[in-house]
N, C-alpha and C positions, 0 to 999 in steps of 0.2 A: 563733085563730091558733096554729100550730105553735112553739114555741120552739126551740132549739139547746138538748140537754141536754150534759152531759159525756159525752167522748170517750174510749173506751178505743182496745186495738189489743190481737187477738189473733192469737196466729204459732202455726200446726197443724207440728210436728215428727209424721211419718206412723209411723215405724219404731219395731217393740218387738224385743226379744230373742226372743220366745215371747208368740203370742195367748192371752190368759186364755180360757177355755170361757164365764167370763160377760159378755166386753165385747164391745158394739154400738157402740164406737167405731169412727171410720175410721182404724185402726191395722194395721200389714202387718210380718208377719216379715221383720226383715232376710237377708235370703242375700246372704252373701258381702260384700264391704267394701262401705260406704253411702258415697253421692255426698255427704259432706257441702258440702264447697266449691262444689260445683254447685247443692245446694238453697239454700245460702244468697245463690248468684247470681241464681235463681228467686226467693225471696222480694222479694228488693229491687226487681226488675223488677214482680214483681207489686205492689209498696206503690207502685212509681212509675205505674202502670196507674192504682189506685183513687186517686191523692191529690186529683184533681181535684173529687174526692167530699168534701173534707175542706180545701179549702185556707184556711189563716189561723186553724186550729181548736190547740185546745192537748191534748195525751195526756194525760190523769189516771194510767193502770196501762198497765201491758204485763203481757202471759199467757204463757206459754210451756207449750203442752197439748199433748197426743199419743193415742196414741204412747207413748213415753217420752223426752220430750226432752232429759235426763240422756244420753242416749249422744251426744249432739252434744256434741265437746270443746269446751272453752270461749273457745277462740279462736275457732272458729265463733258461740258467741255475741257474743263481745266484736262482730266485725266487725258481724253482725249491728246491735248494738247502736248502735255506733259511727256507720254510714250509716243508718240509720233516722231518729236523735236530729239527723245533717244535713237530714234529709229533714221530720222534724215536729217543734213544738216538744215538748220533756218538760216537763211541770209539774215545780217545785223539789221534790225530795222524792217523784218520781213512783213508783208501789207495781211494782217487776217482776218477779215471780212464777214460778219453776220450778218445773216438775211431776217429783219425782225418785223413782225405782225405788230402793229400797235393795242391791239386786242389781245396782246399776249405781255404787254407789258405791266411790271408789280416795282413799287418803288425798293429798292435795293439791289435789285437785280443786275441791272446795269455795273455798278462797281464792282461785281463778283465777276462779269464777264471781265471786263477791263484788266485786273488782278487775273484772270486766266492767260491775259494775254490778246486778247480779242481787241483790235486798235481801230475797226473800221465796220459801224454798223447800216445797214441798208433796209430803211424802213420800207414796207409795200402801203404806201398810203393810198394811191390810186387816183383819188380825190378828196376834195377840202366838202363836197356838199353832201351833203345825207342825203339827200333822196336818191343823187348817183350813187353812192355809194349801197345803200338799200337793192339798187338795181341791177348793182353788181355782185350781190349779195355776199357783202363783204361784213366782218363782226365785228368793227370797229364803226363808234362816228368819229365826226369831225375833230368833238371837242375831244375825244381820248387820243386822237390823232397827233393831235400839240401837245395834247400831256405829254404823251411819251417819248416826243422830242427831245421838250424841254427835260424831262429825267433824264436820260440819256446824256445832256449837256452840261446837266448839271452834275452827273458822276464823273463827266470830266471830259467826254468825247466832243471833240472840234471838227472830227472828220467822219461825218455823215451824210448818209446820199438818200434821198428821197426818190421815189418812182410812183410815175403821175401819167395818168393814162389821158387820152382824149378822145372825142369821135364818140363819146359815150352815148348812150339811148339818152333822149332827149335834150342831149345838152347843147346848148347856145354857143358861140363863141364870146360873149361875154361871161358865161361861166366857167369857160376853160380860162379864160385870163384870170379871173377872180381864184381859181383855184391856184396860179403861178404868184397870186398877189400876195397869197397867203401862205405860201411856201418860202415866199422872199421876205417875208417876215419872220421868219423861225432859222436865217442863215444858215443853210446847209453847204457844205462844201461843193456838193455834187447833186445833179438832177439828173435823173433817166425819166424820159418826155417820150414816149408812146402814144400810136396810134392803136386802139383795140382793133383786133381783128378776130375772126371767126373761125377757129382753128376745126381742122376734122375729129369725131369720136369728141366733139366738148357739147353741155348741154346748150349752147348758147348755137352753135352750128346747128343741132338736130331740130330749134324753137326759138329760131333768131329773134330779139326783143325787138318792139315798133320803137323808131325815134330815131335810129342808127343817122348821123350825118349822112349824106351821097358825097360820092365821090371828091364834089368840087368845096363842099363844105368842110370836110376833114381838110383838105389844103389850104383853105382858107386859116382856117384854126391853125395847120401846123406852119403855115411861113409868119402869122401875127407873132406866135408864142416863141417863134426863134428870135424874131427881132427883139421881145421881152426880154427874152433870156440874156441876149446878147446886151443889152442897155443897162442889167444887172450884174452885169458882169461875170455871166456864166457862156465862156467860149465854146463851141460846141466841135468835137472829137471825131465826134463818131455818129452816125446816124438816129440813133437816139441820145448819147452821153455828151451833157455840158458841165464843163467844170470850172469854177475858181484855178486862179495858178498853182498849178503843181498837186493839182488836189484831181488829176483823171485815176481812174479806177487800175491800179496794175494790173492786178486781174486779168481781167476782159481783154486792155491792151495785149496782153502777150497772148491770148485766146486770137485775136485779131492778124494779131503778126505773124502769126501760123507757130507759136511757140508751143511746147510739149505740156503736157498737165496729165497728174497720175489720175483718174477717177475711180473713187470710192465709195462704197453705200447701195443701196438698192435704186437698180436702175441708171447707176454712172457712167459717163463714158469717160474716157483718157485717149489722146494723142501720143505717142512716145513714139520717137525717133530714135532708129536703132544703129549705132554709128560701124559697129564691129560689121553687121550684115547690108549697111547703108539701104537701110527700109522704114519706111514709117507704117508703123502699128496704130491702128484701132480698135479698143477693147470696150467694150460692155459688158456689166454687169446682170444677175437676173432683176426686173423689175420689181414684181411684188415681194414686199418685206418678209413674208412669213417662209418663202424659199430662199428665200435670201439669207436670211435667220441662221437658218438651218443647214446652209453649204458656205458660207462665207470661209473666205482660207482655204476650200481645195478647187481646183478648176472648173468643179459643178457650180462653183457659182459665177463661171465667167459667162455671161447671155452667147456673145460670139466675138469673135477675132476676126481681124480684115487688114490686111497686108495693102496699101494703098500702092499699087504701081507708079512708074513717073509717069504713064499718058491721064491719070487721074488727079496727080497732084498740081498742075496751071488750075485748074477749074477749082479743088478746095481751096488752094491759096489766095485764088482771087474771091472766093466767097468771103474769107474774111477782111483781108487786106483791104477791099475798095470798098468798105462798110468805114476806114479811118479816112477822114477829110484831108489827113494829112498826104493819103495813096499809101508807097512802098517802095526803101529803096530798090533799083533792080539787083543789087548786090546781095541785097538779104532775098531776094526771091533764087536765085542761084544757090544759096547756104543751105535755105530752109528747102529745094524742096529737088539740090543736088542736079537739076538740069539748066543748061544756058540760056543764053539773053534771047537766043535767035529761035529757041524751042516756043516762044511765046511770038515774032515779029509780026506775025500776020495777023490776029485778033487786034495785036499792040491796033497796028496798022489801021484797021477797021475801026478800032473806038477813037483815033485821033479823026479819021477821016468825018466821023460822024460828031463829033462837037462834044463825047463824052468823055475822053481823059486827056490831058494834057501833060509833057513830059518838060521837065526843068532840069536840064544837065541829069543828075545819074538817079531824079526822082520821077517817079511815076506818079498823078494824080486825077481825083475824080474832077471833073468840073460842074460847076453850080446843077446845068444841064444832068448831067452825066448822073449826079446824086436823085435824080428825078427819078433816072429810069436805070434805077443800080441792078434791079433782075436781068434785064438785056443787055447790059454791059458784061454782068456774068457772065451769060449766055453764049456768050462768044466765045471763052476758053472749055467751056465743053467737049471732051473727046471725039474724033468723029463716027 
């Protein structure tokens, strides 16, 4: 039987300043002043759309992703906030998450999010040097990079997570250490430690930049910066996510553990697990804002629906699951995805045999190996 896992709620803010050449998000240049008021009337229409999908359920986190949804002023979040938290319950202490440009940050800002309620912001720094950063073509330098930290810390937030890319065109492996030097110098709670890659439909795929590490350089770079991380005291979770104690991402986590999340905004998707029909549901959103706009709140603006069968659910659950260092217990894979231990024995079988997961009484886990080659580990719970 399918259980009820924890419930997230994620809100897509569509609009950036300027599209990165390396991001395959659904994110759109702002031209000319943004409907903020309006998308925040769309959103709420749309959560009042899905809640029937969720009714009597309690919110663990709320996301605020993009985009960059730092240019919604923060009274835009508060209302946000304010009719949502009418609409579902918030767990005490619920984690809610900004995703902020540093290029986007204005001194006062921060305290008015904090006062919305906003407890956890996520800078997209990418990098400490300007020239990578120029070549990522990102609207921040370095030095507005630490201002906007320090603002932030200084409106009072302690629990902030940086995201720092590597593998960058030209860069060294002393400049990726140099960029974690200066990252450990601004104490953040949390790091997300990427490798860039070359995603499809991005400009950076269609005019890949010269400089890109190979293969064996990017690994070089990513087991130094683990070891860094680790000697700073940021233990690492998840295949990108290093945290301080008690300071991992909820989020993501229950994203990982195969947990439900309502998604909302242009282009979002949502998981919900449907207990009355024991079915797990996948919903999208339409992606461009301006249809989006314009159907939010009636079903024209759902993209599509996808009823996940159980011969599909081993293969999504293991896509997130064996992404946490910690594995999964077999118990929550039986909950989360309502088939038994022995529906999975034979892959099991296959990645123990092969040196990639390893099992400890009633836990399932990657091994050092196994983290290497997490797509073929995947690969194995694939339907046939």
């Amino acid at each position: 039987m399918l259980s009820l896992p924890p419930l997230s709620l994620y809100v897509h803010l569509p609009w950036c300043v300027r599209k990165c050449p390396y991001c395959d998000f659904n994110s759109h240049e702002g031209r000319g002043p943004l409907p903020f008021a309006d998308y925040v009337d769309a959103l709420l229409a749309d959560l009042d759309h899905d809640l029937p999908l969720v009714w009597g359920r309690t919110v663990q986190t709320v996301f605020f992703g993009g985009g960059t949804p730092s240019l919604f002023p923060p009274e835009a979040i508060d209302r946000f906030l304010q009719a949502a938290s009418a609409r579902l319950r918030f767990a005490p202490g619920c984690e809610i998450t900004l995703e902020t440009n540093p290029g986007t940050a204005e001194h006062g800002r921060f305290e008015l999010y904090r006062g919305a309620g906003v407890n956890r912001l996520s800078f997209g720094i990418q990098s400490f040097d300007d020239g990578c950063l120029r070549r990522l073509g990102r609207i921040h330098d370095s030095g507005e990079a630490e201002a906007a930290v320090k603002l932030a810390q200084d409106a009072g937030y302690d629990n902030l997570n940086l995201d720092l890319m590597y593998a960058l065109p030209e860069q060294s492996l002393a400049m990726a250490e140099r960029d974690l030097e200066r990252a450990f110098a601004l104490q953040p709670a949390h790091v997300s430690h990427y490798q860039l890659t070359l995603e499809p439909n991005t400009v950076f795929a269609a005019r890949p930049p010269q400089g890109i590490p190979d293969d064996d350089g990017a690994w070089d770079m990513q087991e130094h910066c683990q070891a860094l991380l680790a000697a700073h005291g940021y233990a690492q979770y998840e295949v990108s996510a290093y945290a301080r104690p008690g300071r991992r991402c909820a989020h993501n986590v229950n994203y990982w553990r195969y947990g439900d999340y309502l998604g909302i905004g242009a282009g979002a998707h949502g998981k919900i697990t449907l207990g009355a029909e024991q079915a797990v549901l996948r919903r999208w959103k339409l992606k461009h804002p301006t249809q989006y706009l314009a159907r939010a709140g009636s079903a024209e603006a759902i993209g599509g629906d996808d009823r996940i069968g159980p011969e599909r659910r081993p293969f999504e659950f293991m896509l997130n699951a064996l992404r946490l260092v910690e594995g999964f217990a077999l118990s929550d894979f039986e909950a989360r995805t309502g088939l038994p231990e022995a529906s999975i024995a034979a892959p099991l079988q296959a990645a123990y045999a092969q040196g990639w997961l390893e099992r400890d009484g009633a836990r399932v886990r990657p091994t050092e190996l196994g983290r290497r080659y997490t797509n073929d580990v995947i690969a194995l719970f694939l339907e046939d």
